[in-house]
N, C-alpha and C positions, 0 to 999 in steps of 0.2 A: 201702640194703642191697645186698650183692652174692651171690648163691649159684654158685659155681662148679663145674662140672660137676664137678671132682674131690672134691668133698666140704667145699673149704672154704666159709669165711664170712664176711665183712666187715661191718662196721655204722661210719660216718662220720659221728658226731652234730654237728647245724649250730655255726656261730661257733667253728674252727678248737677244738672239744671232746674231738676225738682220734681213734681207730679203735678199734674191739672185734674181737677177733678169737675163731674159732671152727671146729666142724666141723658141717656140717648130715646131716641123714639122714632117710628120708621113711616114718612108721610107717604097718601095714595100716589105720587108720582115715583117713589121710591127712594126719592133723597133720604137719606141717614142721617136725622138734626141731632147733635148736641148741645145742651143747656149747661154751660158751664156754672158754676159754684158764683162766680165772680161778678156773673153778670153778663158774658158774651156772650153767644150762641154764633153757631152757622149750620148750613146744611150741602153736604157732598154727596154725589154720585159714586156709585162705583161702576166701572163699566168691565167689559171683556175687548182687550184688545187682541185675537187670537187666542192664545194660550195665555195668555198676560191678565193683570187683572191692574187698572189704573183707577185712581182716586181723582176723580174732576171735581177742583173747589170752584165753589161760588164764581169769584172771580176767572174762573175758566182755565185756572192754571194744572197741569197731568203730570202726577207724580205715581210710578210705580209703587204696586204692593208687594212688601216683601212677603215670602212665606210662612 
């Protein structure tokens, strides 16, 4: 994923799967919503797990960030 200071978005899913494209924007709770091109949106956490930094979606699911 890429967030680009101007507000966009990029997502590059592995094994040449395509790009998603988007707008991001950052609400007072902190969640990270993306507005996808397409019509989807959601909005994730990132949190600190120790040294660690995880991605908590909507649905509550914790996937590490890579660096």
């Amino acid at each position: 994923s890429e967030y680009y200071p101007d507000g966009r978005y990029t997502y590059t899913y592995a094994d040449n799967g395509g790009t998603a494209y988007g707008y991001w924007r950052l609400e007072e709770t902190g969640a990270v919503c993306v507005d996808f091109v397409n019509g989807f949106s959601r909005c994730d956490l990132y949190v600190m797990n120790g040294a660690r930094m995880i991605l908590l979606d909507e649905k509550g699911d914790r996937y590490p960030v890579r660096p």
